[in-house]
C-alpha positions in Angstrom: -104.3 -194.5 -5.5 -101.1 -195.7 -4.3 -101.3 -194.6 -1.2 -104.8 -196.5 -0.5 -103.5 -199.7 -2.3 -100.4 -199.4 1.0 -102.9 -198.6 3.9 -102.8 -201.1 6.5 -106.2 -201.7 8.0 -106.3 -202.3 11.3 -109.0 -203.2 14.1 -109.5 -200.5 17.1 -111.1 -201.9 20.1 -114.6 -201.3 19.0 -112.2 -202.1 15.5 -111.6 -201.0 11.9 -109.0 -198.3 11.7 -107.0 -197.6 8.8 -104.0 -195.4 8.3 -103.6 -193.4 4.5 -102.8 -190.6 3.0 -105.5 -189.2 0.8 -103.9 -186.5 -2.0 -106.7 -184.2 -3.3 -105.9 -182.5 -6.5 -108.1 -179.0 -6.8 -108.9 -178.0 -10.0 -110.3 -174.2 -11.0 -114.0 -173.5 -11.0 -115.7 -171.1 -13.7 -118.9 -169.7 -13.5 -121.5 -170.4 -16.3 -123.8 -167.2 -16.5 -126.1 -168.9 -19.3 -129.8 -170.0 -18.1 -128.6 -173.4 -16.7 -126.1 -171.7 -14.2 -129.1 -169.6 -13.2 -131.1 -172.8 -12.7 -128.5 -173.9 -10.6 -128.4 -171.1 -8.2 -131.8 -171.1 -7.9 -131.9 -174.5 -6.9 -129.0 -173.9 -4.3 -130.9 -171.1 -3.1 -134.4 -173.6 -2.4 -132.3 -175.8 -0.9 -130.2 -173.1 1.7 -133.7 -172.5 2.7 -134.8 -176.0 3.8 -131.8 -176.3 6.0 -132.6 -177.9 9.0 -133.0 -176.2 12.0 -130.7 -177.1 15.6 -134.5 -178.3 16.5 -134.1 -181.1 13.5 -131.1 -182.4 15.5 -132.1 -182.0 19.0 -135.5 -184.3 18.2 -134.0 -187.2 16.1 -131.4 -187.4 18.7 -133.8 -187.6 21.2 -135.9 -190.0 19.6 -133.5 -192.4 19.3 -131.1 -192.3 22.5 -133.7 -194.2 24.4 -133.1 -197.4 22.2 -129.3 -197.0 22.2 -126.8 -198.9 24.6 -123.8 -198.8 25.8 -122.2 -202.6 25.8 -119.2 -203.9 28.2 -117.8 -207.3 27.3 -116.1 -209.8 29.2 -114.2 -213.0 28.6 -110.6 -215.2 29.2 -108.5 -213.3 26.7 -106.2 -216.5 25.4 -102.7 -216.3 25.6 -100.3 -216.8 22.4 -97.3 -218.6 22.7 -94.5 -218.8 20.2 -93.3 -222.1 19.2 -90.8 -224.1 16.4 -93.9 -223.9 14.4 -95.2 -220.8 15.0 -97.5 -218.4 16.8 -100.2 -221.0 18.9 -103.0 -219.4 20.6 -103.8 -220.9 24.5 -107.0 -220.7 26.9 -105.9 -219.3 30.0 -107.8 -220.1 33.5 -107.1 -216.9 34.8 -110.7 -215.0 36.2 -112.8 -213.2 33.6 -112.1 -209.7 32.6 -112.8 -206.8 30.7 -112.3 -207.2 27.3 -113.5 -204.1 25.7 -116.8 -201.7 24.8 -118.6 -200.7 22.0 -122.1 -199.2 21.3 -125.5 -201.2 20.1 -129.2 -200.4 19.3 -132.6 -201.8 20.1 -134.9 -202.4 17.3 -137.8 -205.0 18.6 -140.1 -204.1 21.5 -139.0 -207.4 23.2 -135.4 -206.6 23.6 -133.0 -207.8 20.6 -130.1 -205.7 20.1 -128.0 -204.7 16.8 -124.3 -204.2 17.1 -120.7 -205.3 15.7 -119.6 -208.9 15.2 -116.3 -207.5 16.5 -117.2 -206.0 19.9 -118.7 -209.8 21.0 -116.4 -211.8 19.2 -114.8 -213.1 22.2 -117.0 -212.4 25.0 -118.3 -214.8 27.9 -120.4 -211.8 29.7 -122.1 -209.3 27.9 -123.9 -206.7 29.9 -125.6 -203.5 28.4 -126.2 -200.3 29.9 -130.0 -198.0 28.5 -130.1 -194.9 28.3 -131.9 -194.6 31.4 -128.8 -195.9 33.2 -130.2 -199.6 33.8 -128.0 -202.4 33.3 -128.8 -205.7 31.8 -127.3 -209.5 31.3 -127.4 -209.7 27.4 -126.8 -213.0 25.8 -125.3 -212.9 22.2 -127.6 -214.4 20.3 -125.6 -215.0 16.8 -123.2 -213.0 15.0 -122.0 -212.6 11.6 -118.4 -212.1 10.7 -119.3 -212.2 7.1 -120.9 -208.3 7.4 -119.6 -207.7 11.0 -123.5 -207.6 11.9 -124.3 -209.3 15.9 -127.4 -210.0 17.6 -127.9 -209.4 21.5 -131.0 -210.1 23.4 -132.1 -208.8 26.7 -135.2 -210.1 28.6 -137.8 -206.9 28.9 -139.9 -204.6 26.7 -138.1 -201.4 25.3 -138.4 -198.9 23.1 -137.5 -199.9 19.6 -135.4 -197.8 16.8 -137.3 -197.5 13.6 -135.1 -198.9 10.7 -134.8 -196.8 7.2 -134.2 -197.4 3.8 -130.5 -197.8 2.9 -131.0 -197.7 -0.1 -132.6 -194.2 -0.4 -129.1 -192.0 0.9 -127.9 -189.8 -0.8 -123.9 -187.8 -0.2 -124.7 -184.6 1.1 -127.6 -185.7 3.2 -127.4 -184.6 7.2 -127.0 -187.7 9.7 -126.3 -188.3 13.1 -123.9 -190.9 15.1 -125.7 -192.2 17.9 -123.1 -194.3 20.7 -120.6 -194.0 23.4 -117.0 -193.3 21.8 -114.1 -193.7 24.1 -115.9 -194.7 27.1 -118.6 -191.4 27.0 -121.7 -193.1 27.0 -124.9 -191.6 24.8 -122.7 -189.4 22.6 -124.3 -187.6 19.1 -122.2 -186.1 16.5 -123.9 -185.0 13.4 -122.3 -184.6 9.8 -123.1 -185.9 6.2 -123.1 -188.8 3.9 -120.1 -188.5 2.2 -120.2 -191.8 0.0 -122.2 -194.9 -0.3 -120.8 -197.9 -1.7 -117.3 -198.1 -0.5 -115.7 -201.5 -0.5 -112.7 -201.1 1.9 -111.4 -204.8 1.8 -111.1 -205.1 5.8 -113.5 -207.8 6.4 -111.3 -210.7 6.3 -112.3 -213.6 4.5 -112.3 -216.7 7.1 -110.9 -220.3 6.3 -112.8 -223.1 6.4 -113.1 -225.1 9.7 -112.0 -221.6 11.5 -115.4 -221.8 13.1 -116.5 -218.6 11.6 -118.0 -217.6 8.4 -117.6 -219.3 4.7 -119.3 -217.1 3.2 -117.5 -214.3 1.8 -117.0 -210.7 3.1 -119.3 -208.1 1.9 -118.8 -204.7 2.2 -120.7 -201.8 0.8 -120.3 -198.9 3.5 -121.7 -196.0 3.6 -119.0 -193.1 4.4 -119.8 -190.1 6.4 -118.2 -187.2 8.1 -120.0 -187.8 11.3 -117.2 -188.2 14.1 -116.8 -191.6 14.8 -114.4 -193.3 17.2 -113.5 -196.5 19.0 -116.6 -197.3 20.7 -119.0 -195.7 18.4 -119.2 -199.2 16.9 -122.2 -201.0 16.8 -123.9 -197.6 17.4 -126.7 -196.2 15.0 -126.0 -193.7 12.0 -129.2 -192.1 11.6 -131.4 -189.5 9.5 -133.2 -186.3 10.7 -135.9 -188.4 10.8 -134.8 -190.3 13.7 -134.5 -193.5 11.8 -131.6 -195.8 12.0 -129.9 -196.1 8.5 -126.7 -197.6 9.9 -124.7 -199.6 12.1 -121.6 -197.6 12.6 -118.4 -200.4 11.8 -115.2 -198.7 10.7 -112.5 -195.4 10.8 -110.5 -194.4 8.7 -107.6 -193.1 10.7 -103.7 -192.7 10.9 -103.8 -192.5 15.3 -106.7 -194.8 16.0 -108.8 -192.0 16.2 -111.7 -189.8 14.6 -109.7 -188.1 11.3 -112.3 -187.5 9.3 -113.8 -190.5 7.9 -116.2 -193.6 9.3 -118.2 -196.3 7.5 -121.4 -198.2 8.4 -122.9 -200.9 7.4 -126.2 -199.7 5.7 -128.9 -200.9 7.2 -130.8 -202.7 5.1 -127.8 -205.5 4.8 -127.9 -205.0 8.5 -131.5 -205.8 9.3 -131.6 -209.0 6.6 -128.4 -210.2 8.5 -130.2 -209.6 12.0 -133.4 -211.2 10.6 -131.5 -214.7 9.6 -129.7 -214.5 12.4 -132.7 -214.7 15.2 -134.5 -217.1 13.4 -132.3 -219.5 11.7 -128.8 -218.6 13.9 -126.9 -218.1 10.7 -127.5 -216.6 7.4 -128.1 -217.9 4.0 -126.5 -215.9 1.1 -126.7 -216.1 -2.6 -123.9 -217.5 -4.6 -123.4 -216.5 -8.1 -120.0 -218.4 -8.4 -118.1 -215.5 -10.5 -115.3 -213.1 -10.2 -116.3 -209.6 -10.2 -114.0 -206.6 -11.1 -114.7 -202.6 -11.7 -115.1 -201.3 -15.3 -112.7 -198.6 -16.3 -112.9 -196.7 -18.9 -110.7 -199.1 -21.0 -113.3 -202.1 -20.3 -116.2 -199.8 -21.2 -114.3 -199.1 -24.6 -114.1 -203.0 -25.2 -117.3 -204.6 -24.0 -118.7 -201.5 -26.2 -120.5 -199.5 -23.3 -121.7 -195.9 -23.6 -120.0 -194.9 -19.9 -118.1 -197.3 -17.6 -120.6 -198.8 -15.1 -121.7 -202.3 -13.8 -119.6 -204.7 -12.6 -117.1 -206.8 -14.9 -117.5 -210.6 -14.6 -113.5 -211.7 -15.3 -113.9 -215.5 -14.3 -116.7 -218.0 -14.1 -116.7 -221.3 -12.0 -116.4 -224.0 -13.5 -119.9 -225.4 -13.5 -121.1 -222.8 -10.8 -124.6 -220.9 -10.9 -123.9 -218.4 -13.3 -121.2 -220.9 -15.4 -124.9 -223.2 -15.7 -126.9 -220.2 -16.8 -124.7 -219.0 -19.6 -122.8 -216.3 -17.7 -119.7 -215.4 -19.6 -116.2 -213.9 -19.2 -116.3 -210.3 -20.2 -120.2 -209.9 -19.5 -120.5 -207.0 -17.7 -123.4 -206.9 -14.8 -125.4 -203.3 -15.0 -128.5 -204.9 -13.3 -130.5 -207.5 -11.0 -134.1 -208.5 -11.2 -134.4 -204.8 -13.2 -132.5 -202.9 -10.5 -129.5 -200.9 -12.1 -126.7 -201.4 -10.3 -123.3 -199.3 -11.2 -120.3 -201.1 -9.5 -118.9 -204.0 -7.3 -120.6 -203.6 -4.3 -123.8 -202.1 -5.3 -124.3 -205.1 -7.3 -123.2 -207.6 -3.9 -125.4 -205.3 -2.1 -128.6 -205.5 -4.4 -127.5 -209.7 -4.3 -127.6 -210.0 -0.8 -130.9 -209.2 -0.7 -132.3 -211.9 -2.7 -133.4 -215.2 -1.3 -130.7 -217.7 -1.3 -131.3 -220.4 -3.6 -134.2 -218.8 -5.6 -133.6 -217.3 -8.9 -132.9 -214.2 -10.1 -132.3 -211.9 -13.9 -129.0 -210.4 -14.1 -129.4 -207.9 -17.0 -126.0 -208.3 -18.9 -124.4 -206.3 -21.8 -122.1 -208.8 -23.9 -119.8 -206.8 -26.2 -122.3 -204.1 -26.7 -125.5 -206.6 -26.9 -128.3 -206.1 -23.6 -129.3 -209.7 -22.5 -131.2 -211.1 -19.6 -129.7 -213.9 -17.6 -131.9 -216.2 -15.7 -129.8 -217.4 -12.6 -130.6 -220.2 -10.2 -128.4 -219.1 -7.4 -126.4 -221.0 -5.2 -126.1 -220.9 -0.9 -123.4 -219.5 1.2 -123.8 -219.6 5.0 -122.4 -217.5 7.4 -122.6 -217.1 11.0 -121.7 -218.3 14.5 -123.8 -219.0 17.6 -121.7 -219.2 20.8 -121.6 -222.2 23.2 -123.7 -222.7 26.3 -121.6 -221.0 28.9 -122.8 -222.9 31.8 -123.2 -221.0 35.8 -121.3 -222.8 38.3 -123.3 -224.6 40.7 -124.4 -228.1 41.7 -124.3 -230.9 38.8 -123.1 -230.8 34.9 -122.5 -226.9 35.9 -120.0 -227.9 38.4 -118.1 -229.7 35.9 -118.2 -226.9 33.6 -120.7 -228.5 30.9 -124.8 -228.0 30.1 -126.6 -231.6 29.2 -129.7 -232.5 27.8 -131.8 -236.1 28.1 -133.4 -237.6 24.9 -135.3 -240.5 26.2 -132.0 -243.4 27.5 -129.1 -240.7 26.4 -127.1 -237.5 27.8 -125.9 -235.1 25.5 -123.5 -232.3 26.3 -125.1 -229.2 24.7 -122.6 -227.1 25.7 -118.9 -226.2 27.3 -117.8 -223.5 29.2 -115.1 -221.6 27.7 -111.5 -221.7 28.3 -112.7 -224.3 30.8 -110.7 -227.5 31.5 -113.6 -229.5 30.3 -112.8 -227.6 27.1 -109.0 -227.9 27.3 -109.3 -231.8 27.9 -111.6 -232.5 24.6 -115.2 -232.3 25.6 -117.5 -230.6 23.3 -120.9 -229.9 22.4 -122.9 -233.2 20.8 -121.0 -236.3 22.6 -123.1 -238.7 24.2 -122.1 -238.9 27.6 -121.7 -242.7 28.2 -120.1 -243.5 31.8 -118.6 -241.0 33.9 -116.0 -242.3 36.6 -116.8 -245.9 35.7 -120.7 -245.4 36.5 -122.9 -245.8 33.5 -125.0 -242.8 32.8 -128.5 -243.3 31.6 -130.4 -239.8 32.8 -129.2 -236.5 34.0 -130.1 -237.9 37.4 -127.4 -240.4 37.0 -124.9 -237.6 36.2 -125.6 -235.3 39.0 -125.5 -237.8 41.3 -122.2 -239.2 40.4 -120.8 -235.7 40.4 -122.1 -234.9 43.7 -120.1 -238.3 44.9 -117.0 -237.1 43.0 -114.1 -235.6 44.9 -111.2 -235.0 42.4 -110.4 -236.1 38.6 -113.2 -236.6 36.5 -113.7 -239.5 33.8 -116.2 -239.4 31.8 -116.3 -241.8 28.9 -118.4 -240.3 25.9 -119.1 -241.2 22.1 -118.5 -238.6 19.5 -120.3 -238.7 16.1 -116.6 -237.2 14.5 -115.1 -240.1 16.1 -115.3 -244.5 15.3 -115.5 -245.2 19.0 -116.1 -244.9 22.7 -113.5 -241.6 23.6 -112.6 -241.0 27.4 -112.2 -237.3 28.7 -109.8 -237.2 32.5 -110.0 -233.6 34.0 -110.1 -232.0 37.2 -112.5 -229.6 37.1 -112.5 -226.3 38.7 
């Protein structure tokens, strides 16, 4: 236990490595010749013969590489500079360049893509290569730091992954990793479930204003043998029935590399993320407003339990969802709307898949007593949709911004990164009032003061964060 509580997680370029020693202890194993042991072998033997065939392999894998893709990510990596105060991070204008690779699948007909919040995190240029060796522009469409779950979109009808049930694995069960590991594109390794469950605490939580998510982390990975290794992320972890029960995420490794262990994100947190995210560009979590810890076997002795199991509820918010319904310290969660749940993240697992806002039972045990807990649940949001990165050309491209009209007004709807419209302070919603002393009324006005322009830029603007007219001087590119 020591040893995991010292691993430092770390991010490999697709990202989640982690180095620590795992001690095994091996006990003796007796044999039980009684009727039960018999009934054991017997089932062992059923089972040996139901193995699955190289044929099993060779068709899911087939089945599925069609949808998968390789993705290549580009962007203005920015600098960081050390100052009196600390590390500052600073756009750079140098050309755009690789950043990194990862892995992704197709599951709708009309081109939306599944892969990691971390491969796209910082990209300008996303392009994706099929199976068949075509490459595509893909435009990130949202992404979700909060499960590490992004959504790419390609213009085109493909073949689509069918997407299992998560929630129906089970350790032992045969599964294949579908992706492009270390630059080799279309790559399958096979191996088993190992766990499901596993909260791994390297999803970090994100501060408020960062930009990025407020709601917080959740992790319930599923662990498998399957080889896994920077740029196997985003990728699908499937069954032998050729559907996708996985997005492949994390490693656990001392060197970076495969050593034995990789998570996924199961997929049915992965498909409700994907879902909010197309429709709504975020997504809407319930909030319960409580602590959560494991239950030992010393908390299963004092809230009276026959076996430690549920999650343990060790602070309540102060007039949060559950603190309004009645929830109570030392309550101990074994179940939601009727589903058992037996731990931390099965029970953040089961709760992410409940509307946001609705309500929900929590079936409680209280010192020993079964209650139901009615629960009008509380919203967290999540998610990020990236700028407008405007192609350089003639008008508000030129000068490294996209506009829009309503009616008498010009809004910016969106800045090219790293650009030094961006550095100098304009940003997506100002109302573009004058630009180089010219009042601007219509887009026409703006191109055609643009196309007169010859040097600096000053465009006078109002911003709804700000109590007044605001002037932006740049020289564009």
């Amino acid at each position: 236990m020591s040893d995991i509580r010292q691993s430092a997680w770390r991010r490999i370029p697709g990202i989640l490595a982690a180095g620590f020693l795992l001690t095994v202890t091996l006990g003796t194993c007796t044999r039980d010749n009684g009727s039960e042991g018999e009934g054991t072998q017997l089932a062992i033997r059923e089972a040996a013969a139901q193995t699955p065939s190289a044929d099993a392999f060779q068709a899911a894998a087939a089945a599925l590489l069609p949808s998968v893709v390789f993705v290549q990510t580009e962007g203005r990596a920015p600098n960081v500079v050390m100052t009196p105060f600390g590390p500052m991070r600073r756009s750079t204008d140098g050309p755009i360049q690789p950043m990194g690779s990862g892995s992704g699948v197709i599951f709708t007909e009309d081109g939306y893509i599944m892969t990691n919040n971390h491969v796209v995190r910082q990209a300008e240029r996303v392009t994706v290569t099929l199976h068949d060796r075509r490459q595509l522009e893909a435009r990130v469409v949202a992404r979700d730091p909060a499960t590490d779950i992004a959504v790419l979109k390609v213009s085109g009808n493909f073949p689509a992954a069918p997407l299992g049930n998560s929630d129906s694995l089970r350790p032992g069960q045969w599964v294949l990793a579908l992706g492009s590991p270390l630059g080799l594109q279309f790559t399958v390794t096979a191996g088993i479930v190992s766990a499901t469950g596993r909260s791994l605490n390297i999803i970090e939580p994100t501060q408020q204003g960062s930009g990025d998510a407020t709601a917080a982390p959740l992790e319930d990975f599923i662990q498998t043998d399957a080889a896994i290794n920077p740029g196997n992320s985003g990728g699908p972890l499937i069954d032998l029935g050729g559907s996708v029960i996985g997005i492949n995420t994390a490693i656990a490794s001392p060197t970076g590399v495969y050593a034995g262990y990789g998570f996924s994100v199961p997929i049915n947190i992965a498909r409700n993320v994907a879902e909010q995210l197309i429709a709504n560009g975020e997504v809407r979590r319930p909030y319960l407003g409580v602590l959560l810890g494991e239950v030992d076997q010393t908390d299963a002795e004092v809230y009276q339990l026959d076996t430690p199991r549920g999650a343990e509820v060790s602070l309540v918010e102060d007039d949060g969802p559950a603190a309004r319904a009645g929830v109570q310290i030392g309550d101990v969660i074994v179940g939601i709307n009727g589903t058992a749940v037996g731990s931390v993240p099965e029970l953040n697992a089961q709760l992410a898949l409940v509307n946001a806002g609705s309500s929900t039972t929590l079936n409680v045990i209280r010192y020993g007593e079964e209650r139901q807990i009615e629960v009008n649940l509380g919203v967290r949001t999540s998610g990020v949709v990236p700028e407008a990165t405007p192609t350089p050309s003639e008008g508000p491209a030129s000068a490294g911004i996209a506009v829009a009209q309503n009616g008498p007004r010009v809004f910016i709807t969106g800045v090219q990164s790293y650009s030094a419209a961006a550095r100098a302070g304009l940003s997506r919603g100002q109302e573009i009032l004058r630009v180089n002393r010219q009042e601007i009324s219509s887009v026409a006005d703006l191109q055609a003061v643009l196309r007169s322009a010859s040097g600096a830029l000053s465009f006078v603007v109002r911003d709804p964060r700000l109590p007044g007219e605001y002037i932006v001087n740049y020289r564009p590119r």
